[in-house]
BAKE-653589 format. One record per residue (C-alpha): x, y, z; residue number from 0. Coordinates in Angstrom, 2 decimals. Example, Ala and Ser with C-alpha at 12.3 -4.5 7.8 and 13.67 -1.06 7.14 Angstrom:
// residues 2
<titi east="12.30" north="-4.50" up="7.80" seq="0"/>
<titi east="13.67" north="-1.06" up="7.14" seq="1"/>
// end
This chain:
// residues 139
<titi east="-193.03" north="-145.34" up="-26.09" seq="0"/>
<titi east="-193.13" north="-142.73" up="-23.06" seq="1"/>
<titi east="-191.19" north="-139.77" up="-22.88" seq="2"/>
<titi east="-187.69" north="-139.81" up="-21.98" seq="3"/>
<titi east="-187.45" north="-143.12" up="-23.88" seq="4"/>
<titi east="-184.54" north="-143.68" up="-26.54" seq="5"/>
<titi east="-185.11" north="-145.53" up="-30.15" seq="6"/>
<titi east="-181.78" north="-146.80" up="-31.22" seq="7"/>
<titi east="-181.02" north="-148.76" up="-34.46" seq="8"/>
<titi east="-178.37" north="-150.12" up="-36.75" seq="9"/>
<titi east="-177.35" north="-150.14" up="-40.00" seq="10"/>
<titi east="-181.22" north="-149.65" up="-41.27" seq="11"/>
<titi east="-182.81" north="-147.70" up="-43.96" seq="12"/>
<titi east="-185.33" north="-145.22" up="-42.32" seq="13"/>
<titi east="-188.48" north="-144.28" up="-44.71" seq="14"/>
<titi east="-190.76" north="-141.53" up="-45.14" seq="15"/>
<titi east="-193.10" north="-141.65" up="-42.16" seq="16"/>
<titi east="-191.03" north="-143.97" up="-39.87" seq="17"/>
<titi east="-191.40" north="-142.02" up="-36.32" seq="18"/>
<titi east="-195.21" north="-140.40" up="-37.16" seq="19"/>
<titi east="-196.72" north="-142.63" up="-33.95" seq="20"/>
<titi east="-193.88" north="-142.10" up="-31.51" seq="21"/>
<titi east="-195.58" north="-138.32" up="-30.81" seq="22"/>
<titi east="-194.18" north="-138.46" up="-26.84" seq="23"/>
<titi east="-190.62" north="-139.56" up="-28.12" seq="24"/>
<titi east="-187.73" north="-136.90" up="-25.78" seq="25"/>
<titi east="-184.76" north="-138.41" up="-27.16" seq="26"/>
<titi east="-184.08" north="-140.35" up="-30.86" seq="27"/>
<titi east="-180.67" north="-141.79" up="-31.39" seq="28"/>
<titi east="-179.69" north="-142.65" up="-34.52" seq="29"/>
<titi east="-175.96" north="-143.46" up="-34.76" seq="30"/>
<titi east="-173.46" north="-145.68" up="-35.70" seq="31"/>
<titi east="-175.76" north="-146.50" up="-39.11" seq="32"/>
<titi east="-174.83" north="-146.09" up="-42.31" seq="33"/>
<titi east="-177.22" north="-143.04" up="-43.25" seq="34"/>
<titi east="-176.37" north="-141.12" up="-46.38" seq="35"/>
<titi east="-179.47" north="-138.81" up="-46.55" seq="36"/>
<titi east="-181.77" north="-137.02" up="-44.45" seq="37"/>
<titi east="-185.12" north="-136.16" up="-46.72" seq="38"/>
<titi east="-187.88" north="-133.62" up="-45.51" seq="39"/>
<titi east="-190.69" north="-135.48" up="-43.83" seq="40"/>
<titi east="-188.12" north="-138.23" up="-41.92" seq="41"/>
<titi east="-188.81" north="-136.48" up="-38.73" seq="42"/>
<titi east="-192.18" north="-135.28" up="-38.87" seq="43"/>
<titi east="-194.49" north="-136.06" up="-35.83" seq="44"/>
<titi east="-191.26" north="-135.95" up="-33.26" seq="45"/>
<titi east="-191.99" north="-132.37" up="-32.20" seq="46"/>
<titi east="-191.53" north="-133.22" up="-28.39" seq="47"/>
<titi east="-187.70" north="-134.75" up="-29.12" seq="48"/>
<titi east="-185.49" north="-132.56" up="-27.49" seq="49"/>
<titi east="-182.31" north="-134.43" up="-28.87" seq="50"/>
<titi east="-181.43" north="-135.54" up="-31.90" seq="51"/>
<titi east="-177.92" north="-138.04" up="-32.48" seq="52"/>
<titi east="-177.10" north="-138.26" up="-35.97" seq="53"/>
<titi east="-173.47" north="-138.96" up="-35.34" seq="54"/>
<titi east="-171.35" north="-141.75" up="-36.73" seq="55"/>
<titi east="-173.07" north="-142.81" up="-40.02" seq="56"/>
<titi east="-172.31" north="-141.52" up="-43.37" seq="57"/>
<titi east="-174.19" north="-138.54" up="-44.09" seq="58"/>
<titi east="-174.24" north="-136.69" up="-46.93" seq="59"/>
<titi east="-177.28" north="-134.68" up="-47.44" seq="60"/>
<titi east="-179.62" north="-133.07" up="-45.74" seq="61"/>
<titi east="-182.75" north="-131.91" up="-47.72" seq="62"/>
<titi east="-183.73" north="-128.45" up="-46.34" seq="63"/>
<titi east="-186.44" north="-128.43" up="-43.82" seq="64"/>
<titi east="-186.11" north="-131.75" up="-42.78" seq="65"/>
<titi east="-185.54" north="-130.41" up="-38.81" seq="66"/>
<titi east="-188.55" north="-128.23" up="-38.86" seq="67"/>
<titi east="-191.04" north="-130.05" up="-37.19" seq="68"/>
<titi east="-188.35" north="-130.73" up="-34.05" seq="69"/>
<titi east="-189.64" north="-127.20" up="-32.50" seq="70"/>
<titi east="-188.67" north="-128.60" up="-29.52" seq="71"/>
<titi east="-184.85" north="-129.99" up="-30.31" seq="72"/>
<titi east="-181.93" north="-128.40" up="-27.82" seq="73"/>
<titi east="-179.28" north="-130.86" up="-28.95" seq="74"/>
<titi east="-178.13" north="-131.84" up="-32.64" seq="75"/>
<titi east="-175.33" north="-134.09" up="-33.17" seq="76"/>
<titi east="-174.25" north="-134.45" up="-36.55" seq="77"/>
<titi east="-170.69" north="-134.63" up="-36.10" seq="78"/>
<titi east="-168.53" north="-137.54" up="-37.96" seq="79"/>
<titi east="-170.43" north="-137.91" up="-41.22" seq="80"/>
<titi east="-169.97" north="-136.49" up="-44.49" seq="81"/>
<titi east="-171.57" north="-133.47" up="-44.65" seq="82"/>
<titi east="-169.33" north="-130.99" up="-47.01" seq="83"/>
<titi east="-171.86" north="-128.18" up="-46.36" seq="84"/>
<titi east="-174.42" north="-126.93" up="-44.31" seq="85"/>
<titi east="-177.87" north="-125.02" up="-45.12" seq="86"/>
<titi east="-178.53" north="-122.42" up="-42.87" seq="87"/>
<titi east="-182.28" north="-123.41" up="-43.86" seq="88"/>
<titi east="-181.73" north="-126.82" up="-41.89" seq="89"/>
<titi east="-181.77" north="-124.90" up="-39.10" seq="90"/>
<titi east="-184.03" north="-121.97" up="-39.52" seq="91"/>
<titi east="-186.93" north="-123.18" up="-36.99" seq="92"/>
<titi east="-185.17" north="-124.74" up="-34.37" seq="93"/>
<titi east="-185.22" north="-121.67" up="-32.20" seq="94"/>
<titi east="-184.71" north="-123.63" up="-28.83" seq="95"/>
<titi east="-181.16" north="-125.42" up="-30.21" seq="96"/>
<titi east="-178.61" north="-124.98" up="-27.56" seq="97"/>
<titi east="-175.92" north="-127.36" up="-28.59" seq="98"/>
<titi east="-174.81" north="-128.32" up="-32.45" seq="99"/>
<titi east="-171.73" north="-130.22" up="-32.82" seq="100"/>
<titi east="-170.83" north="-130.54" up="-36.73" seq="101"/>
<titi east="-166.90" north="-131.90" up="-36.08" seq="102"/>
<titi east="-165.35" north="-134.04" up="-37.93" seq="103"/>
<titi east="-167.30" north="-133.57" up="-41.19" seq="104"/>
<titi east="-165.70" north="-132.96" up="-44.64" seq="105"/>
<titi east="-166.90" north="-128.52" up="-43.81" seq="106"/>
<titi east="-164.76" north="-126.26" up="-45.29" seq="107"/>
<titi east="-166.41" north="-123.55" up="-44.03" seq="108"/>
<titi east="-170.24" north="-122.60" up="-42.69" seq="109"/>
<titi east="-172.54" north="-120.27" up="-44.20" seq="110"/>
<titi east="-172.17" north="-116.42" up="-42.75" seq="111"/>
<titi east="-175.87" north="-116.19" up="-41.43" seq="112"/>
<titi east="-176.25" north="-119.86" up="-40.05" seq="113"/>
<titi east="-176.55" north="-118.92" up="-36.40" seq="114"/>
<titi east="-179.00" north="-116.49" up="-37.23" seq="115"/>
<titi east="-181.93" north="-118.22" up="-36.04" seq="116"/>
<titi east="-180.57" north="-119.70" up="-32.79" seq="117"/>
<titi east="-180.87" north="-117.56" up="-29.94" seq="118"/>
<titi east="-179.99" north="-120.46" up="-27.56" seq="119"/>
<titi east="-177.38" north="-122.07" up="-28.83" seq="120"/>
<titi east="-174.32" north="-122.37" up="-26.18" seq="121"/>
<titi east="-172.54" north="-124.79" up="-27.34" seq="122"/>
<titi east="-170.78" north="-125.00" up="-31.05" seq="123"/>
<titi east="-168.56" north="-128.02" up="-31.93" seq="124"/>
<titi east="-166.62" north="-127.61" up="-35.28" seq="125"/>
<titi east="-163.31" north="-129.11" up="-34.32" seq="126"/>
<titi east="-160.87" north="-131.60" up="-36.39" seq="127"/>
<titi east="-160.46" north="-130.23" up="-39.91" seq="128"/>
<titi east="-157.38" north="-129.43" up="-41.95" seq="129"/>
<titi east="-158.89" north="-126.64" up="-43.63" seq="130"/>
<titi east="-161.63" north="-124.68" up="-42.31" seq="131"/>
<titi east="-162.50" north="-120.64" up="-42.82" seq="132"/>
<titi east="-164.46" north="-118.65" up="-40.05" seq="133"/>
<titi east="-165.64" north="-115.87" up="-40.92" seq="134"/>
<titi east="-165.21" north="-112.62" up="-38.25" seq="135"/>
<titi east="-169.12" north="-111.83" up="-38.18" seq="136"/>
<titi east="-169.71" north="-115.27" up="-37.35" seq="137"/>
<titi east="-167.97" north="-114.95" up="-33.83" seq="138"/>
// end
């Protein structure tokens, strides 16, 4: 695949290793599926992929690290799955992030320090929950 080129699937089960040829991959689209866990190693090799859709499946862990080799990623869309928390470690080395959008999850809150590593980030998208506790320091 060249850059700028999108891999899109459906309702598949992704395994360790998956994406370690597609080195020149900008853009990896993974929604609508029925995902349920992210494991370290998935996205290893993608370190050019600047954004990441995870949207739409049915996510309900993420292993920590498993974003660390995107170095690269600005946009991370994990919004309508069923996350119920989130590590600040998923995030800890993706210093270029500029937009997250975690709406529509099953979040009851987010951890105090998660933006810690994210100098870029402009955009936040945490939207459509019944119950959901920000804390002061993280604004």
């Amino acid at each position: 695949l060249q850059p700028e080129k999108t891999v899109s699937t459906r309702r598949v089960c992704l395994t360790f290793g998956v994406f370690n040829y597609l080195v020149n991959l900008d853009k990896l689209v993974l929604k609508f599926n029925m995902l349920h866990t992210l494991e370290k190693g998935l996205f290893d090799g993608l370190g050019k992929v600047r954004e990441l859709q995870l949207h739409k499946n049915q996510i309900q862990t993420i292993e920590d690290k498993t974003f660390d080799d995107l170095e690269k990623l600005e946009i991370l869309h994990l919004a309508k799955n069923n996350l119920s928390a989130v590590s600040t470690s998923w995030f800890s080395k993706l210093t270029k992030l500029q937009t997250l959008r975690l709406y529509e999850n099953q979040l009851t809150s987010i951890p105090e320090d998660i933006f810690q590593n994210l100098p870029n980030l402009k955009e936040i998208a945490i939207m459509n929950y019944k119950t959901f506790q920000v804390t002061y320091s993280l604004l």
